[in-house]
Backbone as XML, in Angstrom:
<?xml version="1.0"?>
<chain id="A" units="angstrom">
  <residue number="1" name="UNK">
    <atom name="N" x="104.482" y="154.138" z="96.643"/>
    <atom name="CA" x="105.079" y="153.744" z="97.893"/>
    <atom name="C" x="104.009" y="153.236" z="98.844"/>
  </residue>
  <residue number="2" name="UNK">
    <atom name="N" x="102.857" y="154.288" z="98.988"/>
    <atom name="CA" x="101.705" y="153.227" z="99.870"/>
    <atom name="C" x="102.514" y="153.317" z="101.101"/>
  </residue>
  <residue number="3" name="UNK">
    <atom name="N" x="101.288" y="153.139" z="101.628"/>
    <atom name="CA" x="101.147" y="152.874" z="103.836"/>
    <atom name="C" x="101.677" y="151.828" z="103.873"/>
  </residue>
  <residue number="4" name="UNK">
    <atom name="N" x="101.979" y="151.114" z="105.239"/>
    <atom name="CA" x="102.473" y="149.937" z="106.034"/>
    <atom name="C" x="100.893" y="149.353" z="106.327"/>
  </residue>
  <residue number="5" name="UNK">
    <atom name="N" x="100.647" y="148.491" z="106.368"/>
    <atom name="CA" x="99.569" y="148.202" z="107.732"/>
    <atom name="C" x="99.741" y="146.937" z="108.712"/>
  </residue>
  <residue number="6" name="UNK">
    <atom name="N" x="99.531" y="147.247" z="109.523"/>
    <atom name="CA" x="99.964" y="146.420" z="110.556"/>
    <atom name="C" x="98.745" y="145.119" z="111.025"/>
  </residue>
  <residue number="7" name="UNK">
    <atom name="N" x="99.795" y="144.009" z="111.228"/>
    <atom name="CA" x="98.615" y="142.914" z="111.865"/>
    <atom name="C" x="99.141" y="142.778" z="113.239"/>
  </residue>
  <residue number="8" name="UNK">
    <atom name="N" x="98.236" y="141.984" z="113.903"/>
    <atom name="CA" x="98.993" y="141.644" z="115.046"/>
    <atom name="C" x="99.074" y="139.722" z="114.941"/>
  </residue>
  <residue number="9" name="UNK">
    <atom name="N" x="100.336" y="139.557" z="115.729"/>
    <atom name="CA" x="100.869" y="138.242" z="115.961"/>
    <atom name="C" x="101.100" y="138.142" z="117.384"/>
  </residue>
  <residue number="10" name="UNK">
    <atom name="N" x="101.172" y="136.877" z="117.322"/>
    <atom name="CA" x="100.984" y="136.107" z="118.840"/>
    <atom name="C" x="102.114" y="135.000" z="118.937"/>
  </residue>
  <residue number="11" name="UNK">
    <atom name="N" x="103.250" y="135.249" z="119.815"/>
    <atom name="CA" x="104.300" y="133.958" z="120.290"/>
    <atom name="C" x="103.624" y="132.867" z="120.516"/>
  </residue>
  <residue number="12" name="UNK">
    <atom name="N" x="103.845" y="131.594" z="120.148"/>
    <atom name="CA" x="103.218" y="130.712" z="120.225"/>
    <atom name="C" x="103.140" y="129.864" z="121.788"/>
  </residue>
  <residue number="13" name="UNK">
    <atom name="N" x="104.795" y="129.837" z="122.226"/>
    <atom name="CA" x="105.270" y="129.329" z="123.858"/>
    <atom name="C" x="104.940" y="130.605" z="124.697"/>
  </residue>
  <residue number="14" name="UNK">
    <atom name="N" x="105.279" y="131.370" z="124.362"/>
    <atom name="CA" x="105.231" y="132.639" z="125.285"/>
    <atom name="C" x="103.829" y="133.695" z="125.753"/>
  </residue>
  <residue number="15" name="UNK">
    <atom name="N" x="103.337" y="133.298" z="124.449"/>
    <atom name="CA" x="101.754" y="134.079" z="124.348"/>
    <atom name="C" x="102.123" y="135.372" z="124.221"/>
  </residue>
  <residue number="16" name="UNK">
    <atom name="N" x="103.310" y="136.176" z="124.213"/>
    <atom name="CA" x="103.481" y="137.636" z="123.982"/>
    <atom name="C" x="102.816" y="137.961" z="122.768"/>
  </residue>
  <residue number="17" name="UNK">
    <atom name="N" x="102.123" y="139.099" z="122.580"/>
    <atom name="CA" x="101.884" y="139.894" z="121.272"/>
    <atom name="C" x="102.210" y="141.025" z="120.371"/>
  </residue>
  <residue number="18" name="UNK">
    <atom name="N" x="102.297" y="141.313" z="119.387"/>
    <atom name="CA" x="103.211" y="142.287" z="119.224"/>
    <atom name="C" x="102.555" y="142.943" z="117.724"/>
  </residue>
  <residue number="19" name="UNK">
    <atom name="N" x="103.304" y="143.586" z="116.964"/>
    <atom name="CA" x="102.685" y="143.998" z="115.399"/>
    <atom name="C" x="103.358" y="143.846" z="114.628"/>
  </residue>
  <residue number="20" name="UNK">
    <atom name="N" x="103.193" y="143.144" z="113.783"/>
    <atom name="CA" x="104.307" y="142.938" z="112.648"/>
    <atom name="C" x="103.609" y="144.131" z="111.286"/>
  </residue>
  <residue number="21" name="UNK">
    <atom name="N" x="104.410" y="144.585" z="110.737"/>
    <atom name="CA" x="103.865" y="145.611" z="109.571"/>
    <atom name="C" x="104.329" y="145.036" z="108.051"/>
  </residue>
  <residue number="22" name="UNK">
    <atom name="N" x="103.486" y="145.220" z="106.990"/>
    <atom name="CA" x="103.547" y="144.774" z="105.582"/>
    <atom name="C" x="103.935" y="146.278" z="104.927"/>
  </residue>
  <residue number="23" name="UNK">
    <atom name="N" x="104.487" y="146.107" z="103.857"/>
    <atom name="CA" x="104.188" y="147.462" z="103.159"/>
    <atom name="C" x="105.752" y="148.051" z="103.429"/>
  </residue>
  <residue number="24" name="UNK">
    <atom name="N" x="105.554" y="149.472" z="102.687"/>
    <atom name="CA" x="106.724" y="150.198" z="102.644"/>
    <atom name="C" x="106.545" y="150.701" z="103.923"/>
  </residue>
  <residue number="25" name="UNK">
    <atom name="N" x="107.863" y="150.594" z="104.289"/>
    <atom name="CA" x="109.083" y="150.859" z="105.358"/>
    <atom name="C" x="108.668" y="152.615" z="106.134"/>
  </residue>
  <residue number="26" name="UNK">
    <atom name="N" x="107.685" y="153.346" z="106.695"/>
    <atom name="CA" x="108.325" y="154.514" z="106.539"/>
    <atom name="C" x="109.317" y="154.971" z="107.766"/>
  </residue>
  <residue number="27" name="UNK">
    <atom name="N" x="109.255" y="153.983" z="108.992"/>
    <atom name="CA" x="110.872" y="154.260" z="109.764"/>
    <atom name="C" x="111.995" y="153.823" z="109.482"/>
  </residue>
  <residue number="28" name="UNK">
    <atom name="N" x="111.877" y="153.196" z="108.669"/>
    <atom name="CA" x="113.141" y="153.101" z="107.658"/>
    <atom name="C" x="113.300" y="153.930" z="106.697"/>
  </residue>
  <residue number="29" name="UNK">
    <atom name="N" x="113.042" y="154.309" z="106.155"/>
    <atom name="CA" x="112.750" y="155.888" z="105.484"/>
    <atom name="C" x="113.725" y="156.688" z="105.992"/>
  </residue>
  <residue number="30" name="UNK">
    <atom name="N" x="112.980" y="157.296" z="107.391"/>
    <atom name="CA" x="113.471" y="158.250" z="108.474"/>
    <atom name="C" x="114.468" y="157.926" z="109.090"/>
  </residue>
  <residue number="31" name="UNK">
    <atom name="N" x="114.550" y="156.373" z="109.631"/>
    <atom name="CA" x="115.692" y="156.438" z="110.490"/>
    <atom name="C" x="117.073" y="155.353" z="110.074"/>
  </residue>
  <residue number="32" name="UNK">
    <atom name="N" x="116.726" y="154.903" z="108.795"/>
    <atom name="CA" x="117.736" y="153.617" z="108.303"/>
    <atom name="C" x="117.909" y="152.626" z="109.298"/>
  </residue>
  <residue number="33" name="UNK">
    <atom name="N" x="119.514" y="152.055" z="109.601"/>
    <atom name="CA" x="119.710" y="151.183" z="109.757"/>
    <atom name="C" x="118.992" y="150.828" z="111.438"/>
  </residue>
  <residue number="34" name="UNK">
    <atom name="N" x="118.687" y="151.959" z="112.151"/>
    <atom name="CA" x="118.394" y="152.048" z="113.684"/>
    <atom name="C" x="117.176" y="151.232" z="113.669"/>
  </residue>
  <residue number="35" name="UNK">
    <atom name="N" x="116.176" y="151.216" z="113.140"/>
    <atom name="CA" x="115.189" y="150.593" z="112.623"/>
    <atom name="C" x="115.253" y="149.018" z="113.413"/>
  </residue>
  <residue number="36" name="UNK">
    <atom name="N" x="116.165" y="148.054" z="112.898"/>
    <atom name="CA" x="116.346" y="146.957" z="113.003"/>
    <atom name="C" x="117.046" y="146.559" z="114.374"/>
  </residue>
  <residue number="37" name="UNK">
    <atom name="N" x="117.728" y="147.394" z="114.708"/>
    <atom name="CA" x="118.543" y="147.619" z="116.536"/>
    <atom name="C" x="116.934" y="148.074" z="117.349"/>
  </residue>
  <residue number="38" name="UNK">
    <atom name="N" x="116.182" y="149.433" z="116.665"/>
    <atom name="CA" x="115.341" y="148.885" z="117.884"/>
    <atom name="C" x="114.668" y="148.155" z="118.098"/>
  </residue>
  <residue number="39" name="UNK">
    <atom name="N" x="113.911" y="147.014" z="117.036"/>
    <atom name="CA" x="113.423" y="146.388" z="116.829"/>
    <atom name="C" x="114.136" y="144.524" z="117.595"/>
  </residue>
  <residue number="40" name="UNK">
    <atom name="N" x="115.181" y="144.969" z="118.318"/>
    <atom name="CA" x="116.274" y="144.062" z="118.857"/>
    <atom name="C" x="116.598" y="143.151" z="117.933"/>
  </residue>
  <residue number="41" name="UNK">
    <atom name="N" x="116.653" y="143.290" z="116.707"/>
    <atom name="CA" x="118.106" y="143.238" z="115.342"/>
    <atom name="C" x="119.192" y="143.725" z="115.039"/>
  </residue>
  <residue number="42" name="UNK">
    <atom name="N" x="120.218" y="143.182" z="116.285"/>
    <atom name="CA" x="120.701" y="144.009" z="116.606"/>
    <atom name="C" x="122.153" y="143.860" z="115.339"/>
  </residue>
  <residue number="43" name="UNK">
    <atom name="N" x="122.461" y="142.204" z="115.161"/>
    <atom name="CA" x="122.905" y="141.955" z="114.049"/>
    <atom name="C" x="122.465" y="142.442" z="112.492"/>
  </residue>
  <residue number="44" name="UNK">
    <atom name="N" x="121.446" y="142.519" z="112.542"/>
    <atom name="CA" x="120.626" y="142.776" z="111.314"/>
    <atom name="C" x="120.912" y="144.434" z="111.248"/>
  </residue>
  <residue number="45" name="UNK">
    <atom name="N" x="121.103" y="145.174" z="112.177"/>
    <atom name="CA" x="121.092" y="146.797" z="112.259"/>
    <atom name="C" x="122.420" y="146.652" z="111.709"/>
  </residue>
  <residue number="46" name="UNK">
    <atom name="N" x="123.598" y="146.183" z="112.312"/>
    <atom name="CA" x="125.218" y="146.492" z="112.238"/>
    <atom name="C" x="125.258" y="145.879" z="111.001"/>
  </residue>
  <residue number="47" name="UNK">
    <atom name="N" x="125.098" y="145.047" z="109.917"/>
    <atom name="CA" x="124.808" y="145.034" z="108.977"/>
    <atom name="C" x="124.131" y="145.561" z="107.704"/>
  </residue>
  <residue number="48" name="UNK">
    <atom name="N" x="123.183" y="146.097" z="107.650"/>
    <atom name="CA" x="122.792" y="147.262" z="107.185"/>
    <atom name="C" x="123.006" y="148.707" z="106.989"/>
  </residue>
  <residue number="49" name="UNK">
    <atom name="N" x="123.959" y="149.065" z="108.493"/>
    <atom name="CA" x="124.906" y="149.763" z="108.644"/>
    <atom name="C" x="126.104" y="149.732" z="107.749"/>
  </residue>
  <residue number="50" name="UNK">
    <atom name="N" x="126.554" y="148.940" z="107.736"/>
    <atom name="CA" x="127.573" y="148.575" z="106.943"/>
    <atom name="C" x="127.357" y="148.262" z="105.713"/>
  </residue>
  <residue number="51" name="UNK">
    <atom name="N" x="126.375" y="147.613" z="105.224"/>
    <atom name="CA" x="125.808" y="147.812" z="103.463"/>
    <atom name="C" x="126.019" y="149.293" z="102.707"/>
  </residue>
  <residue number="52" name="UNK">
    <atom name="N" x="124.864" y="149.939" z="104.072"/>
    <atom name="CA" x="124.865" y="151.334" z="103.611"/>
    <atom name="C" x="126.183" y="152.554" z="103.429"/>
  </residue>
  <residue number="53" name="UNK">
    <atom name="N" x="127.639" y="151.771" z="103.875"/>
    <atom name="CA" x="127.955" y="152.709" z="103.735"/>
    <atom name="C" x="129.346" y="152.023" z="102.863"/>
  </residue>
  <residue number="54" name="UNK">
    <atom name="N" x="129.134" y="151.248" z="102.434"/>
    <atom name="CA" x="129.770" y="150.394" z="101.036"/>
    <atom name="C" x="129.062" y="150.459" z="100.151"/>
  </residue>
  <residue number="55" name="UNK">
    <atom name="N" x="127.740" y="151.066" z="100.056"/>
    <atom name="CA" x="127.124" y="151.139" z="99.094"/>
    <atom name="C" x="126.840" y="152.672" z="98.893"/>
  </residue>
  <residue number="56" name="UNK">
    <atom name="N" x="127.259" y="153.427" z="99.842"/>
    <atom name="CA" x="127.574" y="154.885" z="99.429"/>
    <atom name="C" x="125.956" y="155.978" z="99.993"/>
  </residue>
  <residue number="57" name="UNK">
    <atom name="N" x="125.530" y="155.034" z="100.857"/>
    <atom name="CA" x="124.113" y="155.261" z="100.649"/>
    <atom name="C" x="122.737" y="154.596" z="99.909"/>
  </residue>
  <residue number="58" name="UNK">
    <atom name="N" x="123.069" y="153.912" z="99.163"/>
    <atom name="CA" x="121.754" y="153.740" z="97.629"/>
    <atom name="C" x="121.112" y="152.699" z="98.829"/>
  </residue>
  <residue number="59" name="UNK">
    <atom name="N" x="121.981" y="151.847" z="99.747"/>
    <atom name="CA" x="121.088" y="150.664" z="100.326"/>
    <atom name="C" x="120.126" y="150.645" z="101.202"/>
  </residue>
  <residue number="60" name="UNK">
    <atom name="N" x="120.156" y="152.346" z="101.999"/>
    <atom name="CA" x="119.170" y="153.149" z="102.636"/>
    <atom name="C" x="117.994" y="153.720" z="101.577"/>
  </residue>
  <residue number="61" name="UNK">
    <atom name="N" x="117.972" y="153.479" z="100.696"/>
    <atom name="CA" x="117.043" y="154.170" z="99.194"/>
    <atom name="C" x="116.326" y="153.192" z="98.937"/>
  </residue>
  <residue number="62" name="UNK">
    <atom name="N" x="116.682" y="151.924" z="98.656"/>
    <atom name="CA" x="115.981" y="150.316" z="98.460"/>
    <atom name="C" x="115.470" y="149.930" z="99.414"/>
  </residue>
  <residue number="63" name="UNK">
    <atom name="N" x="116.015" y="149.902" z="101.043"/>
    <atom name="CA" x="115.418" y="149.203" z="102.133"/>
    <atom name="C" x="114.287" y="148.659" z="102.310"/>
  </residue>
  <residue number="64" name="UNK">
    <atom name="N" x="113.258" y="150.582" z="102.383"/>
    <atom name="CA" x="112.646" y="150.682" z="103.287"/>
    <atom name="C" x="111.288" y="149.682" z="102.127"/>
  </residue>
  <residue number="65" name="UNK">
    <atom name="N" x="111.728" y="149.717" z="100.939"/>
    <atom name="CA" x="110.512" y="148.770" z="100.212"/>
    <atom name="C" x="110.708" y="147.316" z="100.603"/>
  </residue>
  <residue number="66" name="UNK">
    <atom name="N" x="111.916" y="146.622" z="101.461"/>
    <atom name="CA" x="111.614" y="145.437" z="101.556"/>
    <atom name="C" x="112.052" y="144.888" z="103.161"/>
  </residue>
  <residue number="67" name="UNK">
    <atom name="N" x="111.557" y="146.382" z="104.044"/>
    <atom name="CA" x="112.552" y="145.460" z="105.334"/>
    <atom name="C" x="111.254" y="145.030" z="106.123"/>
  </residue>
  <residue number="68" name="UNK">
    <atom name="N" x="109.954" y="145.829" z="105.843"/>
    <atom name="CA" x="108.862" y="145.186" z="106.921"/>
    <atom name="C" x="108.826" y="143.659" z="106.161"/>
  </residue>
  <residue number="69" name="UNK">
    <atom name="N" x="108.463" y="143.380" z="105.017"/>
    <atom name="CA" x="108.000" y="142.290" z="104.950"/>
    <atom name="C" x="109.401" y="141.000" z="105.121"/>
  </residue>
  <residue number="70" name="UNK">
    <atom name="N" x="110.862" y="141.105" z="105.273"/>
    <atom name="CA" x="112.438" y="140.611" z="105.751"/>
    <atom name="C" x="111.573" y="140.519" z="107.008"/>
  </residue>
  <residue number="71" name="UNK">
    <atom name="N" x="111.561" y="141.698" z="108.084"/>
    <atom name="CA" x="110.920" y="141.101" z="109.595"/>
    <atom name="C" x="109.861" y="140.392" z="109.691"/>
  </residue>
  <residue number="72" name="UNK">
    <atom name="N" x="108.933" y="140.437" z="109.270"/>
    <atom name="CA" x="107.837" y="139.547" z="109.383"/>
    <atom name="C" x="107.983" y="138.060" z="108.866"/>
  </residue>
  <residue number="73" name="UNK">
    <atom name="N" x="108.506" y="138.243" z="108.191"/>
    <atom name="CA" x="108.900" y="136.750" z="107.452"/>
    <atom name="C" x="109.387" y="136.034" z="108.668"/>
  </residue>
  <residue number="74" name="UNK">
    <atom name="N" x="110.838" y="137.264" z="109.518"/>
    <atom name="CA" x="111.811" y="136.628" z="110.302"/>
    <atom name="C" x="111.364" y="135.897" z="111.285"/>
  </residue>
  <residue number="75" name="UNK">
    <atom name="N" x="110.198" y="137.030" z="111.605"/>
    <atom name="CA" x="109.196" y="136.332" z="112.747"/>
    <atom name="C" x="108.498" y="135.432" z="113.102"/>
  </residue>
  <residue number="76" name="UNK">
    <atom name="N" x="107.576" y="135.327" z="112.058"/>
    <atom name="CA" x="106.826" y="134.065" z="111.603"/>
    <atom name="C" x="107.786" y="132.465" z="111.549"/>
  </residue>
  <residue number="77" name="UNK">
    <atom name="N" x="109.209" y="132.827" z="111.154"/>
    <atom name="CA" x="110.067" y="131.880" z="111.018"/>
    <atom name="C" x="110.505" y="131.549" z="112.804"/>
  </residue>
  <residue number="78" name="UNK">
    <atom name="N" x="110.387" y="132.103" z="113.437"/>
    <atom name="CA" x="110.971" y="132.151" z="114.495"/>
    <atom name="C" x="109.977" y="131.809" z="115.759"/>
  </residue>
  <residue number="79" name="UNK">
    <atom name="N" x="108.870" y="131.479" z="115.371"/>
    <atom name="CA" x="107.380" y="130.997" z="116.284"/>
    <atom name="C" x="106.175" y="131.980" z="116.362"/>
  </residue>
  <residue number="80" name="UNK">
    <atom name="N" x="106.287" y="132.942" z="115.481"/>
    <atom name="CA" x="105.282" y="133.964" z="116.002"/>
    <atom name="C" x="103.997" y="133.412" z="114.981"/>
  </residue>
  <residue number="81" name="UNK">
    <atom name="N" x="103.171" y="133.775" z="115.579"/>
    <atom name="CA" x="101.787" y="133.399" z="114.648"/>
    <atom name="C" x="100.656" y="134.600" z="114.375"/>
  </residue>
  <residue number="82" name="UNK">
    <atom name="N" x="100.495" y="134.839" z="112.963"/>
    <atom name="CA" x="99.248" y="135.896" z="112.896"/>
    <atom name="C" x="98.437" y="135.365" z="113.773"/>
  </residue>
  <residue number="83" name="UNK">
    <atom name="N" x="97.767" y="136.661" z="114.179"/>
    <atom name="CA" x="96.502" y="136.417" z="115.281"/>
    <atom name="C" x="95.621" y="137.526" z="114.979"/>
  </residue>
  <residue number="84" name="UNK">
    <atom name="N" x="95.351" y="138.166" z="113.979"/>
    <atom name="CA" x="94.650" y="139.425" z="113.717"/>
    <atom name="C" x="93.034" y="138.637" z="113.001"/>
  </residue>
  <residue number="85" name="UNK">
    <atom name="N" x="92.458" y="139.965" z="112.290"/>
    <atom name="CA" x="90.938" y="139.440" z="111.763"/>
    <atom name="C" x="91.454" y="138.590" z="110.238"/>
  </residue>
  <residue number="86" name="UNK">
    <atom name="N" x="90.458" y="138.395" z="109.905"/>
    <atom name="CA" x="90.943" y="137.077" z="108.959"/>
    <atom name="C" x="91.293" y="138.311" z="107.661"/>
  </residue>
  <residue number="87" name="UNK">
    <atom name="N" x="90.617" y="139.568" z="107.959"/>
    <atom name="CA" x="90.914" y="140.262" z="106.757"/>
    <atom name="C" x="92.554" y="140.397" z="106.693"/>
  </residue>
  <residue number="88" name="UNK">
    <atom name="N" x="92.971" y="140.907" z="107.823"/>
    <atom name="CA" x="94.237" y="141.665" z="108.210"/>
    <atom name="C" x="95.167" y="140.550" z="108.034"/>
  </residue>
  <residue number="89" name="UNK">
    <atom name="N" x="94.968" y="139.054" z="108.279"/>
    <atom name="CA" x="95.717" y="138.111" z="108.204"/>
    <atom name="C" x="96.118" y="137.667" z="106.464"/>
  </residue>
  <residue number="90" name="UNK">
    <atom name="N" x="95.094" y="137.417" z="105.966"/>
    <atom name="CA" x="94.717" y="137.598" z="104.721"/>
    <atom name="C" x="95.521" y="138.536" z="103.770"/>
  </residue>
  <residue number="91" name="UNK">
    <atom name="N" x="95.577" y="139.568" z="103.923"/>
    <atom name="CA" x="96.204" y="140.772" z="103.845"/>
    <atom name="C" x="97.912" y="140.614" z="103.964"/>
  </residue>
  <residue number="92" name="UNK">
    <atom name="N" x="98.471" y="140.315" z="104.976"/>
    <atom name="CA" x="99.588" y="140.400" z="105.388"/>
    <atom name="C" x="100.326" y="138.869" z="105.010"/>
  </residue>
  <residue number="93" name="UNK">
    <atom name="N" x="99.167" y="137.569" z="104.465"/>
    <atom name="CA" x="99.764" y="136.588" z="104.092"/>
    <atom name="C" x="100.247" y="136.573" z="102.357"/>
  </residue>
  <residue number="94" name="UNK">
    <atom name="N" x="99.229" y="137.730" z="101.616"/>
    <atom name="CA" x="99.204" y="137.864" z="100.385"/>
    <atom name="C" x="100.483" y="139.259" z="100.406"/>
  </residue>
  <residue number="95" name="UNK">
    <atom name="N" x="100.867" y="139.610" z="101.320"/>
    <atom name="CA" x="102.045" y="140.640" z="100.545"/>
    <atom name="C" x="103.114" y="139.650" z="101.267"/>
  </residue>
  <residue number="96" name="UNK">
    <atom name="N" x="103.321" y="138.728" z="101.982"/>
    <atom name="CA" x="104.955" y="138.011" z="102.260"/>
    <atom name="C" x="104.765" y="137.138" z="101.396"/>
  </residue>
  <residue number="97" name="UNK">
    <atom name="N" x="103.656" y="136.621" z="101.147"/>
    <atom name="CA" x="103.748" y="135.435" z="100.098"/>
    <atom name="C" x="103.768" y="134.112" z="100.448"/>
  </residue>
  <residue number="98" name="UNK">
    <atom name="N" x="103.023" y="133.851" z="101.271"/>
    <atom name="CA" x="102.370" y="132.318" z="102.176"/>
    <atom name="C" x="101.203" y="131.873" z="101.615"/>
  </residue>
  <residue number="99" name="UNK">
    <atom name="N" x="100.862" y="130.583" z="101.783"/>
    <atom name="CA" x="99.452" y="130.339" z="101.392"/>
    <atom name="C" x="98.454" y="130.375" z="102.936"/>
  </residue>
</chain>
């Protein structure tokens, strides 16, 4: 299962900064679908919500191995830009799978 580790990213218009995390999930783990609501996914939460409970549970069991690197992806798609050391960038481009 393995740690998360976190980079940091930078809005590109906005200049806000924030952390995007690679790796297994562990507040998703702990807290399932809430995860993605606090994260202001809020669609993405009520959905997952609802996976999980058509799926009886099992979709809270799979998640947490693929929801950091689902957000980061989302992010990056959405204007955010790594801004961390070239290691950490490096790092976080080789587990979403970018060149």
């Amino acid at each position: 299962m393995g740690g998360q580790k976190k980079t940091k990213i930078k809005h590109q218009e906005s200049g806000l900064e924030k952390n995007a995390y690679t790796g297994y999930a562990w507040a998703y783990f702990f807290f399932g679908f809430f995860v993605p609501i606090f994260r202001g996914e809020i669609l993405i939460g009520v959905l997952h919500f609802v996976f999980s409970m058509v799926t009886f549970g099992f979709f809270q069991i799979i998640m947490p191995f693929l929801y950091n690197k689902q957000h980061t992806v989302r992010l990056l798609t959405d204007g955010w830009k790594l801004c961390d050391t070239e290691e950490n960038n490096t790092h976080a481009k080789t587990k979403i799978g970018i060149a």
